[in-house]
PyMOL Python script that loads the backbone (N, CA, C, O; Angstrom):
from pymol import cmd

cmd.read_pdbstr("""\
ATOM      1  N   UNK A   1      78.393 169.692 -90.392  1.00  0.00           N
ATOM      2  CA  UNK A   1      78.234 170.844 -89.533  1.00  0.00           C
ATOM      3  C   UNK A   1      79.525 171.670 -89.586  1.00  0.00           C
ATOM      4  O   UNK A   1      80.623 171.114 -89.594  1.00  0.00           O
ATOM      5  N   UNK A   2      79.350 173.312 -89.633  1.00  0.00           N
ATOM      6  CA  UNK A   2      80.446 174.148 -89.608  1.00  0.00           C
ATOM      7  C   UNK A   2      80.145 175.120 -88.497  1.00  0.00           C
ATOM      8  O   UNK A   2      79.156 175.828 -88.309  1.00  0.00           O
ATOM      9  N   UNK A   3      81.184 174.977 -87.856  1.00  0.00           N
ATOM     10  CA  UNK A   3      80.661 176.692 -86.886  1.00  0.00           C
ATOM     11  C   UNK A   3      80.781 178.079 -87.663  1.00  0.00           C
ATOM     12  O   UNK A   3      81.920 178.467 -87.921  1.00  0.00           O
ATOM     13  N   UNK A   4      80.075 178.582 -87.917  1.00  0.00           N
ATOM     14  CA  UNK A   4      80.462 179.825 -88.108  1.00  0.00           C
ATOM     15  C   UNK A   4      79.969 181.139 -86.982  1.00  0.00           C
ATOM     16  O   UNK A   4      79.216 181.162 -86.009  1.00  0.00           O
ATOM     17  N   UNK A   5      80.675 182.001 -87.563  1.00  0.00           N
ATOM     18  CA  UNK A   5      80.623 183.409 -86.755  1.00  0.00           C
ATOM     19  C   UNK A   5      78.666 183.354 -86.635  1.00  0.00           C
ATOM     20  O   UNK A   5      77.937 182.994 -87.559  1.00  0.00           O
ATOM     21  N   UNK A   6      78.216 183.796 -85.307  1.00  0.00           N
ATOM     22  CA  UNK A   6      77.077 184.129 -85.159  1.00  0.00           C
ATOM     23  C   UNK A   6      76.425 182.907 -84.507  1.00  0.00           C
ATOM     24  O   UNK A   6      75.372 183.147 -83.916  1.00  0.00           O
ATOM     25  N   UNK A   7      76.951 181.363 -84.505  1.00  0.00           N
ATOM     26  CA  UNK A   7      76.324 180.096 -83.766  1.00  0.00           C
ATOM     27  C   UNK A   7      76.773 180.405 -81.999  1.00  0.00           C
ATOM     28  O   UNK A   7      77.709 180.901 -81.372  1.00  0.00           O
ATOM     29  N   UNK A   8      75.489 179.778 -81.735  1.00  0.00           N
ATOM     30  CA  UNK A   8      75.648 179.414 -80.117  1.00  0.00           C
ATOM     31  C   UNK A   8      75.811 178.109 -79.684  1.00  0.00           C
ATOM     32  O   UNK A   8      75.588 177.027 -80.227  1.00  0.00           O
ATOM     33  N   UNK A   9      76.254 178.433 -78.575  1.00  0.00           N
ATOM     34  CA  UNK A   9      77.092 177.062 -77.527  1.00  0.00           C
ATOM     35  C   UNK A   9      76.846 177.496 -76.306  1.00  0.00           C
ATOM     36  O   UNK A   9      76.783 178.592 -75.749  1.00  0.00           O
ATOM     37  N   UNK A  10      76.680 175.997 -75.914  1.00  0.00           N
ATOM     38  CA  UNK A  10      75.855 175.921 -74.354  1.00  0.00           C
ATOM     39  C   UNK A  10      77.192 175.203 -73.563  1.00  0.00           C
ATOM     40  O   UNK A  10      77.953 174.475 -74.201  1.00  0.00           O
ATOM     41  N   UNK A  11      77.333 175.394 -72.574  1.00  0.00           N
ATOM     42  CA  UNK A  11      78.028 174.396 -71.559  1.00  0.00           C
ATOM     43  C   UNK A  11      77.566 173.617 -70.354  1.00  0.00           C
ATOM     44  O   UNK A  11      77.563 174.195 -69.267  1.00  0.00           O
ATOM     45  N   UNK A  12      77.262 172.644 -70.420  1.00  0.00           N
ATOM     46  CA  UNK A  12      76.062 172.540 -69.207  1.00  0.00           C
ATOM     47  C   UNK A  12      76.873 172.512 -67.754  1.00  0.00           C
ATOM     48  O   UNK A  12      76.739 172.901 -66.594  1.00  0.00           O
ATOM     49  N   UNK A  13      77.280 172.196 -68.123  1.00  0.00           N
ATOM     50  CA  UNK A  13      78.639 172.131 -66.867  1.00  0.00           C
ATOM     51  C   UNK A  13      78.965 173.216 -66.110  1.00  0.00           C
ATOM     52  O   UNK A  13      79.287 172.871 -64.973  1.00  0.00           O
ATOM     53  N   UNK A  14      79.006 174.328 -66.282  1.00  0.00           N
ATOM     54  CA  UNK A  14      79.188 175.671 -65.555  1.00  0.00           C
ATOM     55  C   UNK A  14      77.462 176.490 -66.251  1.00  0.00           C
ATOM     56  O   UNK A  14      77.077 177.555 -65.769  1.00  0.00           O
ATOM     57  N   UNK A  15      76.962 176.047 -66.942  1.00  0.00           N
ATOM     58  CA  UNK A  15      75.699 176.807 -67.694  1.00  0.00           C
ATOM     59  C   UNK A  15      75.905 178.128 -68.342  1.00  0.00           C
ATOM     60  O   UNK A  15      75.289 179.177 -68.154  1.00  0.00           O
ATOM     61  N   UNK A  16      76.913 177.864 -69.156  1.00  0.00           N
ATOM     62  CA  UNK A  16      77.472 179.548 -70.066  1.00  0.00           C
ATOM     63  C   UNK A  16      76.767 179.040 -71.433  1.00  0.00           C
ATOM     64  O   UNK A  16      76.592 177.950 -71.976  1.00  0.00           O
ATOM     65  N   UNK A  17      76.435 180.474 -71.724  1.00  0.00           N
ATOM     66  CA  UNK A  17      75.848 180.589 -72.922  1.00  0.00           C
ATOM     67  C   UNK A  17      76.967 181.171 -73.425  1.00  0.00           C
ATOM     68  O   UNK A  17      77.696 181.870 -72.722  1.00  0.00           O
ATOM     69  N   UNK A  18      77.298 180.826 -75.234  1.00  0.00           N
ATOM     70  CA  UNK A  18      78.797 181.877 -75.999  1.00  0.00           C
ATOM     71  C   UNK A  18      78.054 181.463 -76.711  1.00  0.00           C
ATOM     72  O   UNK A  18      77.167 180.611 -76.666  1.00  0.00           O
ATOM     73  N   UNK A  19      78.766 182.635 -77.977  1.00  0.00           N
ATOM     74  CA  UNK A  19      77.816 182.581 -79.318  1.00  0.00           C
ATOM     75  C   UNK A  19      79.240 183.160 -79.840  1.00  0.00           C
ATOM     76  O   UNK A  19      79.857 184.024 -79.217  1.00  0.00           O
ATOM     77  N   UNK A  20      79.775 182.474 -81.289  1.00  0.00           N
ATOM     78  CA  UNK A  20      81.555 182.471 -82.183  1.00  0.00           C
ATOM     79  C   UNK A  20      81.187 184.502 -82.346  1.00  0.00           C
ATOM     80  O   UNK A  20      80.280 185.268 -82.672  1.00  0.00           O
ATOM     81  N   UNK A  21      82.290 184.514 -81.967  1.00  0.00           N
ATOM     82  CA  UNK A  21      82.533 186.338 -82.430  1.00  0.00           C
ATOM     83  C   UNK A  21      83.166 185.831 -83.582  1.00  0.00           C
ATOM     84  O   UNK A  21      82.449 185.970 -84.573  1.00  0.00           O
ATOM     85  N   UNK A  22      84.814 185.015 -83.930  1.00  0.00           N
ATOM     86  CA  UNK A  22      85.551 185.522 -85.390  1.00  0.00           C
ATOM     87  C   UNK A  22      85.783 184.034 -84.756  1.00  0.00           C
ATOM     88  O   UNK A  22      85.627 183.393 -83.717  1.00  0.00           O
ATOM     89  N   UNK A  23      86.293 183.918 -86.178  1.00  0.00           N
ATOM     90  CA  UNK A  23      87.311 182.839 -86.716  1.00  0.00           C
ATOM     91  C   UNK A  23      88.311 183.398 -87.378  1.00  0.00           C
ATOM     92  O   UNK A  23      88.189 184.209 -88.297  1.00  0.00           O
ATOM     93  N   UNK A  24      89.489 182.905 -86.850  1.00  0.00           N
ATOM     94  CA  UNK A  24      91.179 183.490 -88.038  1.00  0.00           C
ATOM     95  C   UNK A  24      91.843 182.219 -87.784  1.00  0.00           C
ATOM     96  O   UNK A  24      91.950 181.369 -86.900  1.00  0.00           O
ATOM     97  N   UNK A  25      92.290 182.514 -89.110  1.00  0.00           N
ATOM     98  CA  UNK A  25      93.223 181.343 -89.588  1.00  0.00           C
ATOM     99  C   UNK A  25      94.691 181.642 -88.618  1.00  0.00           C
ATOM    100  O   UNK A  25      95.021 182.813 -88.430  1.00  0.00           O
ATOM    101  N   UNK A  26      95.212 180.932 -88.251  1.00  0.00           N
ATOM    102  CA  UNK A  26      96.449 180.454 -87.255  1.00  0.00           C
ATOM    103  C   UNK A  26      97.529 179.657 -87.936  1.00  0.00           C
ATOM    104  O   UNK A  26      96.978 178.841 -88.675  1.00  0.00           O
ATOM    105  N   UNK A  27      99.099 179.534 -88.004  1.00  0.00           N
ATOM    106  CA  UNK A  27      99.425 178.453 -88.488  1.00  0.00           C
ATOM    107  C   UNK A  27      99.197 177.350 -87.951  1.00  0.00           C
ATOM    108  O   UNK A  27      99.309 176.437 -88.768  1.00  0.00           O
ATOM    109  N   UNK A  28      98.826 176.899 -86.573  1.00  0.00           N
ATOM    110  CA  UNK A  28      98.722 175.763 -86.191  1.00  0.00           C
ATOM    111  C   UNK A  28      96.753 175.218 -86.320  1.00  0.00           C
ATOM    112  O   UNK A  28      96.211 174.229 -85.826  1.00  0.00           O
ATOM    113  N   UNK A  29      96.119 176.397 -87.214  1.00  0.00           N
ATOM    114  CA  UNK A  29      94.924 175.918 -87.717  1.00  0.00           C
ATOM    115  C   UNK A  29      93.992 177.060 -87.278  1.00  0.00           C
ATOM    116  O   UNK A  29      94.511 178.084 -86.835  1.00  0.00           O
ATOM    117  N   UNK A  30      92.537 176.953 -87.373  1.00  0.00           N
ATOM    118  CA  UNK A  30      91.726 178.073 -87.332  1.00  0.00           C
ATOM    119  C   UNK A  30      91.463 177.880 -85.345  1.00  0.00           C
ATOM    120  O   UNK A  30      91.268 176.994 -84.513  1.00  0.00           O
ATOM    121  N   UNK A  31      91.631 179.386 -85.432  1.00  0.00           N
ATOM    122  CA  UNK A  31      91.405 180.225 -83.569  1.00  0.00           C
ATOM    123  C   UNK A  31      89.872 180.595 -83.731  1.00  0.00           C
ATOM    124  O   UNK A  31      89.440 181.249 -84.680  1.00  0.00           O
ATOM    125  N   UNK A  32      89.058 180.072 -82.635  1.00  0.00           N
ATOM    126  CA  UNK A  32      87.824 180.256 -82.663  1.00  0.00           C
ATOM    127  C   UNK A  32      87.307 181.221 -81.736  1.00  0.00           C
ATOM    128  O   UNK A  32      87.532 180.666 -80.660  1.00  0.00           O
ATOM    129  N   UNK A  33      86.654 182.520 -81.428  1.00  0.00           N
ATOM    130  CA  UNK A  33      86.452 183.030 -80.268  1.00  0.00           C
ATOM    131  C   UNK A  33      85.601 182.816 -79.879  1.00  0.00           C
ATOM    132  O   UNK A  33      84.702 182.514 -80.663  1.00  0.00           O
ATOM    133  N   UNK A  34      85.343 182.828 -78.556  1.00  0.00           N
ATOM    134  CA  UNK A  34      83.701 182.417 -78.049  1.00  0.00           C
ATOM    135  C   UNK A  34      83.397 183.536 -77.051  1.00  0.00           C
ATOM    136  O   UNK A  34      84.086 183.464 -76.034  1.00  0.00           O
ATOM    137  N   UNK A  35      82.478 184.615 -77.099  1.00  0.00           N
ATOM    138  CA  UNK A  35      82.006 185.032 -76.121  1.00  0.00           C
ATOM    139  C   UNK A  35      80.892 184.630 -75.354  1.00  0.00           C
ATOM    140  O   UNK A  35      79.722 184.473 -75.705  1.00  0.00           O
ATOM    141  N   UNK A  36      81.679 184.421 -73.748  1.00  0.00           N
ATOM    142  CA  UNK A  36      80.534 183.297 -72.779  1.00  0.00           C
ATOM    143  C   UNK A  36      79.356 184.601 -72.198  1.00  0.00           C
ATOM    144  O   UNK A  36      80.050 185.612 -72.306  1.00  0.00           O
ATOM    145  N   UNK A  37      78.582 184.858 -71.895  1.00  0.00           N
ATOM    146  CA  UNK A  37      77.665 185.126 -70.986  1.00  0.00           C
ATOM    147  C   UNK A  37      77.207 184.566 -70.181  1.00  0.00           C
ATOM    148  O   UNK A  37      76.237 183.854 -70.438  1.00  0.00           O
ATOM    149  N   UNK A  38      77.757 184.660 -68.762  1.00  0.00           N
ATOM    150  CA  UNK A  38      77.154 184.055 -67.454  1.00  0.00           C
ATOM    151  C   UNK A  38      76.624 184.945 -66.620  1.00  0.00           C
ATOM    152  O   UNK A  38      77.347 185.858 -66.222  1.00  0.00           O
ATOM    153  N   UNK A  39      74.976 184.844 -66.098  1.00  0.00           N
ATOM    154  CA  UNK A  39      74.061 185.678 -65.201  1.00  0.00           C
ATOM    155  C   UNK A  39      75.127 186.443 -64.218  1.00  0.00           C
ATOM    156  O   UNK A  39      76.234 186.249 -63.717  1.00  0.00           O
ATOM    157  N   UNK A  40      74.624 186.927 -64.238  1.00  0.00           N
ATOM    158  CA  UNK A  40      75.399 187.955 -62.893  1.00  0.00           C
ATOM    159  C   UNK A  40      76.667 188.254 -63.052  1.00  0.00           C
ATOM    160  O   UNK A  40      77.287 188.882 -62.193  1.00  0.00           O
ATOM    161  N   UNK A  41      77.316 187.751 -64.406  1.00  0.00           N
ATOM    162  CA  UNK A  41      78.900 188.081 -64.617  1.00  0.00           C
ATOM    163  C   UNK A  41      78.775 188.839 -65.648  1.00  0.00           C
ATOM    164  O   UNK A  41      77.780 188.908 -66.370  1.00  0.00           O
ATOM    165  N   UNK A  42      80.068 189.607 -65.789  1.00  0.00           N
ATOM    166  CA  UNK A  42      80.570 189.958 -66.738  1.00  0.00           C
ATOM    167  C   UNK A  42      80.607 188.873 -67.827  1.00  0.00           C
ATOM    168  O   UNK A  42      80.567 187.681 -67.522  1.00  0.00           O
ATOM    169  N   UNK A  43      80.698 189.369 -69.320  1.00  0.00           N
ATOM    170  CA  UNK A  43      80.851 188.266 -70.376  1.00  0.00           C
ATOM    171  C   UNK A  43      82.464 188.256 -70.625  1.00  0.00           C
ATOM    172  O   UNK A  43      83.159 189.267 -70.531  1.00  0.00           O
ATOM    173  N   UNK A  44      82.845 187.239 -70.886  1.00  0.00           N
ATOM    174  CA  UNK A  44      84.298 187.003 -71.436  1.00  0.00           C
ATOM    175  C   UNK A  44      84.560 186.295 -72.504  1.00  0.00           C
ATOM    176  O   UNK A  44      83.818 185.477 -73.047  1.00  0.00           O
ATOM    177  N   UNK A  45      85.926 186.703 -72.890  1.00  0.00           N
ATOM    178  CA  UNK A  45      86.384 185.812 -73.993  1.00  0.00           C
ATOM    179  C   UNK A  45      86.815 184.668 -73.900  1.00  0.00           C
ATOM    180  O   UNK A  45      86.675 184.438 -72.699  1.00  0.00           O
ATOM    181  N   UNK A  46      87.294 183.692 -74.401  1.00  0.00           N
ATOM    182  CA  UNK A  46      87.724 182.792 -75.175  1.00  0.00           C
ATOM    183  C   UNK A  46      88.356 182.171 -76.327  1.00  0.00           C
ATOM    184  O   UNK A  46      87.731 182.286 -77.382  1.00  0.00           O
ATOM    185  N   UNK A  47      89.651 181.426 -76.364  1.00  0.00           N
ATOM    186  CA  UNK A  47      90.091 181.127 -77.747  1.00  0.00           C
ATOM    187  C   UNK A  47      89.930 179.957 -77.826  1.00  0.00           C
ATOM    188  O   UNK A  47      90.434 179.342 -76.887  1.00  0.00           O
ATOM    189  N   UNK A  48      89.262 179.161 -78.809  1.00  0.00           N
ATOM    190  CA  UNK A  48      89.891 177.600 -78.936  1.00  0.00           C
ATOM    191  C   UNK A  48      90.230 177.222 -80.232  1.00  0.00           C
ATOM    192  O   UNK A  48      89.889 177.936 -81.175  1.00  0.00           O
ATOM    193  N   UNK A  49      91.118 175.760 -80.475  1.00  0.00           N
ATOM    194  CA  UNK A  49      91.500 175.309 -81.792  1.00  0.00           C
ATOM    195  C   UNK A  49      89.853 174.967 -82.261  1.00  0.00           C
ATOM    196  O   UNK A  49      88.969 174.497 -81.546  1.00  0.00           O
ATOM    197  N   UNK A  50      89.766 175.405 -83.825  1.00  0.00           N
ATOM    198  CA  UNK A  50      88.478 174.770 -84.678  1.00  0.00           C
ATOM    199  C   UNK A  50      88.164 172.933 -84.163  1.00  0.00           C
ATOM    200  O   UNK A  50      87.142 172.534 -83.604  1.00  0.00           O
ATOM    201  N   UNK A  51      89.364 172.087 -84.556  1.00  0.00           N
ATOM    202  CA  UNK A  51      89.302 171.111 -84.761  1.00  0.00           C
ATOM    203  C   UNK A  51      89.186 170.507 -82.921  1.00  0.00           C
ATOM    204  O   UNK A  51      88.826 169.333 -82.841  1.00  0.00           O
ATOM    205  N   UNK A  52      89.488 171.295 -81.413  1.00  0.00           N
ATOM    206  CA  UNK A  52      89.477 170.638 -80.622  1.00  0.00           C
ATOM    207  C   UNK A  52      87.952 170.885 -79.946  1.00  0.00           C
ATOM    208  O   UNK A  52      87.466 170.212 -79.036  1.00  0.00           O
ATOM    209  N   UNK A  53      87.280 172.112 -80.684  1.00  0.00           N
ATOM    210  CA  UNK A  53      85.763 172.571 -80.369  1.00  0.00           C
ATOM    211  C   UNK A  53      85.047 171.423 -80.793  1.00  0.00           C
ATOM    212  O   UNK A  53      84.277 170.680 -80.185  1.00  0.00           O
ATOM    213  N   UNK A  54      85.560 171.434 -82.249  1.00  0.00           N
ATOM    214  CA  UNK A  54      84.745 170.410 -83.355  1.00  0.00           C
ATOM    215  C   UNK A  54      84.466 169.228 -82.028  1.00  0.00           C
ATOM    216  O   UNK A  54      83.293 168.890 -81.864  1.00  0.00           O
ATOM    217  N   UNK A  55      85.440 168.670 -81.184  1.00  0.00           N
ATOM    218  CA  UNK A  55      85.719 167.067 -80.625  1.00  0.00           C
ATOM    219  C   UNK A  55      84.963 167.341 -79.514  1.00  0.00           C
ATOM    220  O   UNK A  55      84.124 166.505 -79.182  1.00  0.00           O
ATOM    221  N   UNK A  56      85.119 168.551 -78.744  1.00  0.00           N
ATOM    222  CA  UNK A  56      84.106 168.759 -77.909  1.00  0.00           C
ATOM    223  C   UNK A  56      82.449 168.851 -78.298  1.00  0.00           C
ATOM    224  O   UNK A  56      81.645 168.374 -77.498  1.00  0.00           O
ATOM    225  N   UNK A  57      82.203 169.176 -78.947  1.00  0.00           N
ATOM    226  CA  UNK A  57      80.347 169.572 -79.176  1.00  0.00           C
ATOM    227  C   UNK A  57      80.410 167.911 -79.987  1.00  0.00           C
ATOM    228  O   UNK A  57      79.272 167.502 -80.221  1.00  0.00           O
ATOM    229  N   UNK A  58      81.331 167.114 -80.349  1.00  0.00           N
ATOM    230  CA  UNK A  58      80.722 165.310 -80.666  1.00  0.00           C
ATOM    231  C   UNK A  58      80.518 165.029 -79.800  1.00  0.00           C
ATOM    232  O   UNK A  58      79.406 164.536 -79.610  1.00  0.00           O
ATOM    233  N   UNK A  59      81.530 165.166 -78.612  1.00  0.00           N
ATOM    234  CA  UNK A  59      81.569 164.199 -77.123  1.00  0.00           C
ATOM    235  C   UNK A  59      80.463 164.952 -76.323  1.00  0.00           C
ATOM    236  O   UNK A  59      80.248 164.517 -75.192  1.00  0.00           O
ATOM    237  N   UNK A  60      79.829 165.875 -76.691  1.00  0.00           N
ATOM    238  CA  UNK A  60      78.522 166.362 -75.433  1.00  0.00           C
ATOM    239  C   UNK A  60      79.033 167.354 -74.582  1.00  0.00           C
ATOM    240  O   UNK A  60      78.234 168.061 -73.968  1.00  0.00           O
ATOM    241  N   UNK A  61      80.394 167.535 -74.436  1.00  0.00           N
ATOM    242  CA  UNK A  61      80.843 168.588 -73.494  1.00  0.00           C
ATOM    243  C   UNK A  61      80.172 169.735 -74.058  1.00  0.00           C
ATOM    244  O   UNK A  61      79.951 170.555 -73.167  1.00  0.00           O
ATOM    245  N   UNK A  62      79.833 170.048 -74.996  1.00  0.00           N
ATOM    246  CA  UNK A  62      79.390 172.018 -75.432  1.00  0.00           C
ATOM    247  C   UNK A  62      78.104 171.430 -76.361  1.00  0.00           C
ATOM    248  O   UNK A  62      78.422 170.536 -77.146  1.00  0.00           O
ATOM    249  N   UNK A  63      77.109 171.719 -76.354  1.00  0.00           N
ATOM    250  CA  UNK A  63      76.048 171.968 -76.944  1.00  0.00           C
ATOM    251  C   UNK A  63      76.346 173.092 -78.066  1.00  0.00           C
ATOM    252  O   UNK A  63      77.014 174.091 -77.799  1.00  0.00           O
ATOM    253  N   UNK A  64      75.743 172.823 -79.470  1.00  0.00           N
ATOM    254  CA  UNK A  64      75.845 173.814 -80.646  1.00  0.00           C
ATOM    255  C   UNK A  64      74.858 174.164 -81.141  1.00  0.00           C
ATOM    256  O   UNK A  64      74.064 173.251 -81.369  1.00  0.00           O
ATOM    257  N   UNK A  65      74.503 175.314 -81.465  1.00  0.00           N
ATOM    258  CA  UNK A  65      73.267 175.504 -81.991  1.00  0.00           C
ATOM    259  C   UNK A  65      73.709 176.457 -83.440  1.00  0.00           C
ATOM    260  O   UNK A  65      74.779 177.059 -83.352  1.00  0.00           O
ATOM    261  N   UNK A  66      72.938 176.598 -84.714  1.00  0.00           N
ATOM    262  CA  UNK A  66      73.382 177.190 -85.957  1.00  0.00           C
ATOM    263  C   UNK A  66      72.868 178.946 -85.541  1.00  0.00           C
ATOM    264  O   UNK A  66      71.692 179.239 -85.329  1.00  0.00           O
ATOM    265  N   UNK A  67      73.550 179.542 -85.512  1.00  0.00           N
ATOM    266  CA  UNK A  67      73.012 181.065 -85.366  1.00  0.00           C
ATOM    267  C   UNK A  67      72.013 181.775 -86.248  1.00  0.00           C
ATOM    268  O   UNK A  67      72.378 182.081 -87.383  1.00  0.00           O
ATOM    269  N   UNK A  68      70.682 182.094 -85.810  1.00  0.00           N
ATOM    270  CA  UNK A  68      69.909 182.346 -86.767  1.00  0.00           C
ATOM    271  C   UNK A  68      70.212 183.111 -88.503  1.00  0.00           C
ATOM    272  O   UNK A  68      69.315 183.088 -89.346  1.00  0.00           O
ATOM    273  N   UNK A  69      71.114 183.520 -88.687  1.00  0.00           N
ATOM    274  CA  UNK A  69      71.088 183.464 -90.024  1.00  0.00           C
ATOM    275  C   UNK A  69      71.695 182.515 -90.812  1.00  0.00           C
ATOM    276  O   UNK A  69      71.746 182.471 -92.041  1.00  0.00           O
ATOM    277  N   UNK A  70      72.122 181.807 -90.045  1.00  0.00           N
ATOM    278  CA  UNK A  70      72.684 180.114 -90.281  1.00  0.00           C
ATOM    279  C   UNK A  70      71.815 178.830 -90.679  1.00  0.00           C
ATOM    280  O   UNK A  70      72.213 177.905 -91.388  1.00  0.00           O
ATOM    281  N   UNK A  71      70.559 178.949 -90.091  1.00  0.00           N
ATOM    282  CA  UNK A  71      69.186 178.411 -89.588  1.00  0.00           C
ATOM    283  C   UNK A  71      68.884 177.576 -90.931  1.00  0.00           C
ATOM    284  O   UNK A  71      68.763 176.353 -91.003  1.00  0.00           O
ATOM    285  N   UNK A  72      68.780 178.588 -92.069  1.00  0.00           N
ATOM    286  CA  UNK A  72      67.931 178.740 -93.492  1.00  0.00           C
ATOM    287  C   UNK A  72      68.674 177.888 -93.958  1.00  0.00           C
ATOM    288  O   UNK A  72      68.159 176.925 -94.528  1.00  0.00           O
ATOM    289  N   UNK A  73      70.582 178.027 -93.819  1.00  0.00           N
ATOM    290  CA  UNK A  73      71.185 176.962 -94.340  1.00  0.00           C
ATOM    291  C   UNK A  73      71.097 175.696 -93.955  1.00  0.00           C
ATOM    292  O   UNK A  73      71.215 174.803 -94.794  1.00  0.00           O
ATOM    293  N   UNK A  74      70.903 175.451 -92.787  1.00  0.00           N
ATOM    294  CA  UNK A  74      70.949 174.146 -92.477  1.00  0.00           C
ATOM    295  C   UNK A  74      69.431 173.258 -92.805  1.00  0.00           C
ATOM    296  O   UNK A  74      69.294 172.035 -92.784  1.00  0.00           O
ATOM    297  N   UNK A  75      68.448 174.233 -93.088  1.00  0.00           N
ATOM    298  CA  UNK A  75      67.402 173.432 -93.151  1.00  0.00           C
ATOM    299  C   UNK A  75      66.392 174.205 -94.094  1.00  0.00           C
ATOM    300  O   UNK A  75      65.422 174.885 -93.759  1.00  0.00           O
ATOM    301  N   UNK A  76      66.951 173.878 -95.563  1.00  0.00           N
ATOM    302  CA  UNK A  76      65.870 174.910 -96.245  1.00  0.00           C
ATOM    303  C   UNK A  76      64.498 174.165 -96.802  1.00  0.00           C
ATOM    304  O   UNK A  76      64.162 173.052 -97.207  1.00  0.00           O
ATOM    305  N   UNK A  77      63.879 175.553 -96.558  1.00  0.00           N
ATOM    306  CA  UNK A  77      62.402 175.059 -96.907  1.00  0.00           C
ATOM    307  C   UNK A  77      62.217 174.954 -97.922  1.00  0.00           C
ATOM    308  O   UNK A  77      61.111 174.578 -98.312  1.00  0.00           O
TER     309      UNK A  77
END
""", "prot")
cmd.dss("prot")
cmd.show_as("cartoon", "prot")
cmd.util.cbc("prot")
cmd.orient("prot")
């Protein structure tokens, strides 16, 4: 599994929906953005390390989903 630009993420924990705006390379490794959408809020940003997202969506904290033009890759017909 890779995140790329265009996948969604769930949090069940507060119930935010984000879906990756960019990825850039960092020296201390790739900066991931996440824009959250929560009902009745404004949407916001987010930065996280690639590799500490990666540890979160194993351990269950963030739900991942492949962003539909992602879809085809992960499961071709």
């Amino acid at each position: 599994m890779k995140i790329k630009v265009g996948d969604c993420l769930y949090e069940p924990l507060s119930q935010n929906n984000g879906e990756v705006t960019r990825i850039i390379s960092h020296p201390n490794g790739k900066l991931v953005t996440i824009r959250w959408r929560v009902e009745d809020h404004l949407p916001h940003d987010t930065e996280h390390f690639y590799s500490k997202l990666m540890k979160t969506i194993k351990k269950g904290e963030i739900e991942y989903t492949a962003g539909p033009e992602h879809e085809s890759e992960e499961n071709p017909s």
